[in-house]
C-alpha positions as CSV (number, residue, x, y, z in Angstrom):
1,X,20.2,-5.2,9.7
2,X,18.7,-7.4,6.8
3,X,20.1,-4.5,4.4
4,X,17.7,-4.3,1.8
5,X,20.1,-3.4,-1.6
6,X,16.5,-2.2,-3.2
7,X,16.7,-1.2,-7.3
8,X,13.8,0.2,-8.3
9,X,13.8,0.1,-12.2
10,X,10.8,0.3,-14.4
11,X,11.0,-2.2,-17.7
12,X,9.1,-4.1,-19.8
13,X,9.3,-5.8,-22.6
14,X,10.5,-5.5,-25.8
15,X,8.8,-3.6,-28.6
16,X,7.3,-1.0,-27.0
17,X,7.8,2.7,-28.4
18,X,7.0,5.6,-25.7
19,X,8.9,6.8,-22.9
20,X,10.1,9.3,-20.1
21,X,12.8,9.2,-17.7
22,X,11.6,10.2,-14.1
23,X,15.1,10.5,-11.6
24,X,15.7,7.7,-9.3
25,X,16.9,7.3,-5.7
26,X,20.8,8.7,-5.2
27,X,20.5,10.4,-8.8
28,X,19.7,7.4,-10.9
29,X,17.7,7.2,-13.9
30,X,14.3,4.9,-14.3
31,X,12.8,4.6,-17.1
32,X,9.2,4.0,-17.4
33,X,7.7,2.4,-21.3
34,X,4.6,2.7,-22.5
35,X,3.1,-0.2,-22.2
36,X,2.0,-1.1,-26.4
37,X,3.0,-1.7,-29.3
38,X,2.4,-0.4,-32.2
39,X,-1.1,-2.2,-32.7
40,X,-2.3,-0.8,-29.2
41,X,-1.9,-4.4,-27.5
42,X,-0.4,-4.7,-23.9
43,X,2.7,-6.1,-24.2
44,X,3.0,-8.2,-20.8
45,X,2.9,-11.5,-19.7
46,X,-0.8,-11.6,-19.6
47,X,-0.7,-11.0,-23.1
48,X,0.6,-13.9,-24.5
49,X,1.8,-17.3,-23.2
50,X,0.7,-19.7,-20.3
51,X,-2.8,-17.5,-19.1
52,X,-5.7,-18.4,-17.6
53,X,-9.2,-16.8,-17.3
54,X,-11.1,-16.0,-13.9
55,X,-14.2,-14.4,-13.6
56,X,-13.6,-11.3,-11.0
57,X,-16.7,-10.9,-9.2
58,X,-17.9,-7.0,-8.5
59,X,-17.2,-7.6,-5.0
60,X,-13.6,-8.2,-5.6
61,X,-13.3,-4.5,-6.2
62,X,-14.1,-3.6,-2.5
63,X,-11.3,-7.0,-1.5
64,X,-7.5,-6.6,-1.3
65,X,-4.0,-4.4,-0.1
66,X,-4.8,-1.4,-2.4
67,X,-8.1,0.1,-1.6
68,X,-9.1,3.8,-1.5
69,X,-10.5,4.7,1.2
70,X,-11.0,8.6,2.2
71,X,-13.7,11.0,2.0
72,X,-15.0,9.6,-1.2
73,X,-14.5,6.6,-1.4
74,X,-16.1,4.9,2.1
75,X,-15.1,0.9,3.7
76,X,-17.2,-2.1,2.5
77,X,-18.4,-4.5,4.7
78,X,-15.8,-7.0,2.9
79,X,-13.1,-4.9,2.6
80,X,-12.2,-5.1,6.4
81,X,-9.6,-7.5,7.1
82,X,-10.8,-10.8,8.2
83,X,-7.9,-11.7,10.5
84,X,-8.1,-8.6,13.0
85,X,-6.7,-9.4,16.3
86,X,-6.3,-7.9,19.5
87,X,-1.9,-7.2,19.9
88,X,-2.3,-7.5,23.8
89,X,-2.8,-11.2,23.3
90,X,-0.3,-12.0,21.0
91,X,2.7,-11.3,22.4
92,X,4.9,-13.4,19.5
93,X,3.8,-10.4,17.3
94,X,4.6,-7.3,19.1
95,X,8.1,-7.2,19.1
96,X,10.0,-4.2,18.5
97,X,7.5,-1.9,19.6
98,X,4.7,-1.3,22.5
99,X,1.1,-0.8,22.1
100,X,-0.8,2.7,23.5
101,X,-3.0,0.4,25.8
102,X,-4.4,-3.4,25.9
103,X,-7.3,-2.5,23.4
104,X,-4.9,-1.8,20.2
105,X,-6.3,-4.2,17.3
106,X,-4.7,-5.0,13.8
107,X,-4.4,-7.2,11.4
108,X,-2.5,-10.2,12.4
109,X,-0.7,-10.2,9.1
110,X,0.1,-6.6,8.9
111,X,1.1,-6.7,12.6
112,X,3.6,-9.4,11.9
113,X,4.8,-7.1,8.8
114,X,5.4,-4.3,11.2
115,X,7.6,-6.3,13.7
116,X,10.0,-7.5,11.3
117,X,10.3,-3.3,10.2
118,X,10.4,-2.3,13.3
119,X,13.3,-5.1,14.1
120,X,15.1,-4.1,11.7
121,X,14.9,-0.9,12.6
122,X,16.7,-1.8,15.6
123,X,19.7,-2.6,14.1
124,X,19.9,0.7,12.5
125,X,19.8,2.2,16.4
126,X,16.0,3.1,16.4
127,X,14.2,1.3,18.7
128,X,11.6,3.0,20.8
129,X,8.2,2.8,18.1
130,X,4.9,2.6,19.4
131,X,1.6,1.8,18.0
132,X,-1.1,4.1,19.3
133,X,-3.8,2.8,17.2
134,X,-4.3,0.5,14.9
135,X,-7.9,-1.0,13.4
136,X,-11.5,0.6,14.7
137,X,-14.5,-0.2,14.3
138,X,-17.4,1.5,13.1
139,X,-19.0,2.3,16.5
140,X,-15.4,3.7,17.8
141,X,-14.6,5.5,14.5
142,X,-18.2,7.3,15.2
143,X,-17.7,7.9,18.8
144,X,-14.1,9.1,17.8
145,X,-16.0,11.7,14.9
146,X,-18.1,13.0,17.6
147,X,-14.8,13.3,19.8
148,X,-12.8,15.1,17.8
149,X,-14.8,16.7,14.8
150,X,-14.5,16.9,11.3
151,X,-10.7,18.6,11.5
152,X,-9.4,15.6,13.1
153,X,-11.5,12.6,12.2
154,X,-12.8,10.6,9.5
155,X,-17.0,9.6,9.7
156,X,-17.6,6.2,10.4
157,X,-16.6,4.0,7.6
158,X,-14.3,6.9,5.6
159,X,-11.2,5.9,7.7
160,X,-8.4,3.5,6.9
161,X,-8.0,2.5,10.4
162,X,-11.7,0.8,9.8
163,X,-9.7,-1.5,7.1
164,X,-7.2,-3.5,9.4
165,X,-4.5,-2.1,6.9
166,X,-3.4,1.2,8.5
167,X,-2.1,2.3,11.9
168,X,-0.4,5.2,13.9
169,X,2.8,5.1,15.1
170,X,4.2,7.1,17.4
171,X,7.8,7.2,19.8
172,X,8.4,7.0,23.3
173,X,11.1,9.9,22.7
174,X,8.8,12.6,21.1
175,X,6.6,13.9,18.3
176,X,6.9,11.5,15.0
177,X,7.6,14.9,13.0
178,X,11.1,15.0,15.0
179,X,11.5,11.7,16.3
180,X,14.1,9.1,14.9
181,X,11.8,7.1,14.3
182,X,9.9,9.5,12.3
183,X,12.7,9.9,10.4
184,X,13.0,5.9,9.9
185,X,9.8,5.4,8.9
186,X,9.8,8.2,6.4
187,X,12.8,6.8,4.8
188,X,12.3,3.5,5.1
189,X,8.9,2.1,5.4
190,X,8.5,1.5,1.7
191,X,10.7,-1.2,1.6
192,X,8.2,-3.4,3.9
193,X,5.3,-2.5,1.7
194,X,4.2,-0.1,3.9
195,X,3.2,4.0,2.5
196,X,3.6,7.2,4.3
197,X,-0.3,7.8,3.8
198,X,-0.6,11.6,4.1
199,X,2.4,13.4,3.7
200,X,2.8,17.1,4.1
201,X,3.5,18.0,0.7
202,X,0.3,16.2,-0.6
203,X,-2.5,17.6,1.4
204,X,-4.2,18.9,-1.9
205,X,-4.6,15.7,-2.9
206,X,-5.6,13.6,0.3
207,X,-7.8,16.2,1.6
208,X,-5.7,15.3,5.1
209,X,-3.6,17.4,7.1
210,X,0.3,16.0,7.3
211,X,0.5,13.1,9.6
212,X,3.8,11.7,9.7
213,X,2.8,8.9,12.2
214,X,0.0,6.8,9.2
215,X,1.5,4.7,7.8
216,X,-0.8,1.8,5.3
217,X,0.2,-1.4,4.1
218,X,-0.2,-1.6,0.1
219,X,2.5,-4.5,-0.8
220,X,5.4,-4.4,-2.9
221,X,5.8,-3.2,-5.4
222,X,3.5,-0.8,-4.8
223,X,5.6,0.9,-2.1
224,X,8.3,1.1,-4.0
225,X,6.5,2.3,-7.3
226,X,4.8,5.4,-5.3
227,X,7.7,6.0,-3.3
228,X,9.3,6.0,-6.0
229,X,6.8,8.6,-7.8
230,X,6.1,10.2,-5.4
231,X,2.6,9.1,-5.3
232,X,-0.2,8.9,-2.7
233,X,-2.5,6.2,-3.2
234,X,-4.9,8.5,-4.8
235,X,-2.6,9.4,-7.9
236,X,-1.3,5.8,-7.8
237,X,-5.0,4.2,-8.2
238,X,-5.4,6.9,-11.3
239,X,-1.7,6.3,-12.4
240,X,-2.9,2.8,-12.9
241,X,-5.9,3.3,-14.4
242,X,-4.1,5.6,-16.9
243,X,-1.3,3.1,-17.8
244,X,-2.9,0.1,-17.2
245,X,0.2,-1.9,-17.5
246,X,3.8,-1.3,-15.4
247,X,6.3,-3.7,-14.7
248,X,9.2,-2.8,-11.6
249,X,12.3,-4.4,-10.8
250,X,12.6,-4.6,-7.0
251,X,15.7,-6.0,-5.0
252,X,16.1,-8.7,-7.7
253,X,12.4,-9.5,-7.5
254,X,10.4,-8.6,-11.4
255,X,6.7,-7.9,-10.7
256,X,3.8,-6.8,-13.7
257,X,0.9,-4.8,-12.5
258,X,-2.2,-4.6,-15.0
259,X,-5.2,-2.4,-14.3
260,X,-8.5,-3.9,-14.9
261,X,-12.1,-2.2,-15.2
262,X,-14.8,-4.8,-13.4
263,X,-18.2,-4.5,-14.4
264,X,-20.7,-7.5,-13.9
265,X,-19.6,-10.7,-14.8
266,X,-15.5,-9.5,-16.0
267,X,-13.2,-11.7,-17.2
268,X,-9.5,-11.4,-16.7
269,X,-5.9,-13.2,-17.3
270,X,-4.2,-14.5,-15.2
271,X,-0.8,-16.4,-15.6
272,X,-1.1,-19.8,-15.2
273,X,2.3,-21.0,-13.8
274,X,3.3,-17.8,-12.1
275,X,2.4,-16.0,-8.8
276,X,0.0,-13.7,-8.4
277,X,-2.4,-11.1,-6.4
278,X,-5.8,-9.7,-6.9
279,X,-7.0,-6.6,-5.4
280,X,-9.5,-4.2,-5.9
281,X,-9.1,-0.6,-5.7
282,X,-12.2,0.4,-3.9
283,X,-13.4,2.0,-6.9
284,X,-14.2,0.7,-10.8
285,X,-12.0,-2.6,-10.9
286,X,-9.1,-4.6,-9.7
287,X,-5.4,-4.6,-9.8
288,X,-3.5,-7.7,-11.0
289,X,0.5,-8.1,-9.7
290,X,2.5,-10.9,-10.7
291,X,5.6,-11.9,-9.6
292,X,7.3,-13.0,-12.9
């Protein structure tokens, strides 16, 4: 297996004065800053140095890997991933799993995330995943509403699985909740950018019963950072707006994440010789991750 030696460690820089220490995978300590100083100023690398500025449209909020979607919060017509595909005619990309039937669609990114999980998985002697669905549409979300009711389906348009981003997956040996590769993915999904979307212990906050087999691709470090946390996307999105400003260590790799309110015509930084991502949050604004 590629074995993934992730360290999850919360830092930024230096002058900052607030604190707490949340525990850490195998009994570790991270500790998580406040992001200012003493004069209230963020104290990232958007702050100072090489920056840019781009004007973030108000369409941008309803764009990128870290929407909210559920019962408040419905799909835009451009937040749907662009590059859906059907898996039955891509064979390159389902490898390490099978697909329910020949009508499973996804994003062609996202599917190519999962194979190299689900590969991996292999090596760790878990090998019989399956996809049993993956993107809908709005006419199938509907028709599955009417199907199944309001205990066991989203309306039209208040589903993930009408983003390209999410999907179901299931095992050829059982139910997810006592398959191996139940257990996997629980574990171990995080470290592909992927989050266990409604776990049992946070139906309060989802609104949505425990399904061990949803899974949604957010990006690192965002996995990491609610796994970490244990956050759904709904307390990560308000743990953001809150803070504003994090920065996460990940297997080696340092990333900043900066929270920013859009209204019309917002202007942002961004770095100007580093890497970064723009998404919006489905909400009020965008969220900026750089990979410093």
């Amino acid at each position: 297996m590629k074995k993934l030696s992730f360290l999850l460690i919360f830092v930024i820089c230096l002058g900052v004065t607030a604190f707490k220490i949340v525990p850490f995978f195998q009994g570790e300590k991270v500790v998580i800053r406040n992001a200012y100083n003493e004069n209230g100023v963020v104290e990232g690398t958007l702050s100072s140095g090489n920056i840019k500025k781009v004007e973030i449209p108000v369409e941008q909020i309803y764009q990128g890997n870290l929407l909210l979607v559920n019962s408040q919060h419905p799909v835009h017509n451009e937040s749907i991933k662009s590059d859906v595909i059907n898996l039955s005619a891509r064979e390159e990309l389902v490898k390490g799993y099978r697909v329910f039937n020949s009508e499973t669609f996804l994003s062609e990114d996202i599917a190519s995330k999962f194979s190299d999980m689900v590969l991996d998985a292999e090596e760790d002697g878990v090998s019989n995943f399956l996809i049993t669905s993956g993107f809908r549409g709005l006419d199938e979300q509907a028709e599955l509403y009417q199907e199944m009711g309001s205990n066991r389906a989203m309306p039209a348009g208040y589903s993930e699985h009408n983003l390209g981003l999410s999907l179901d997956v299931g095992s050829t040996q059982g139910k997810m909740e006592v398959a191996p590769e139940g257990e996997w993915i629980a574990e171990n999904a995080w470290k592909y950018g992927f989050t266990l979307r409604y776990p049992e212990d946070k139906t309060d906050v989802t609104g949505i019963m425990n399904e061990p087999w949803h899974i949604r691709y957010v990006g690192l470090p965002h996995s990491a950072i609610m796994k970490e946390m244990n956050f759904v996307l709904e307390e990560y999105i308000d743990y953001l707006k809150e803070q504003k400003y994090i920065s996460a260590t990940v297997n080696g790799q340092n990333y900043e994440v900066y929270y920013y309110p859009v209204t019309e015509n917002t202007t942002i930084n961004v770095p100007a010789n580093l890497r970064y991502e723009v998404s919006g949050n489905n909400t009020d604004g965008v969220i900026v991750t750089v990979l410093s």
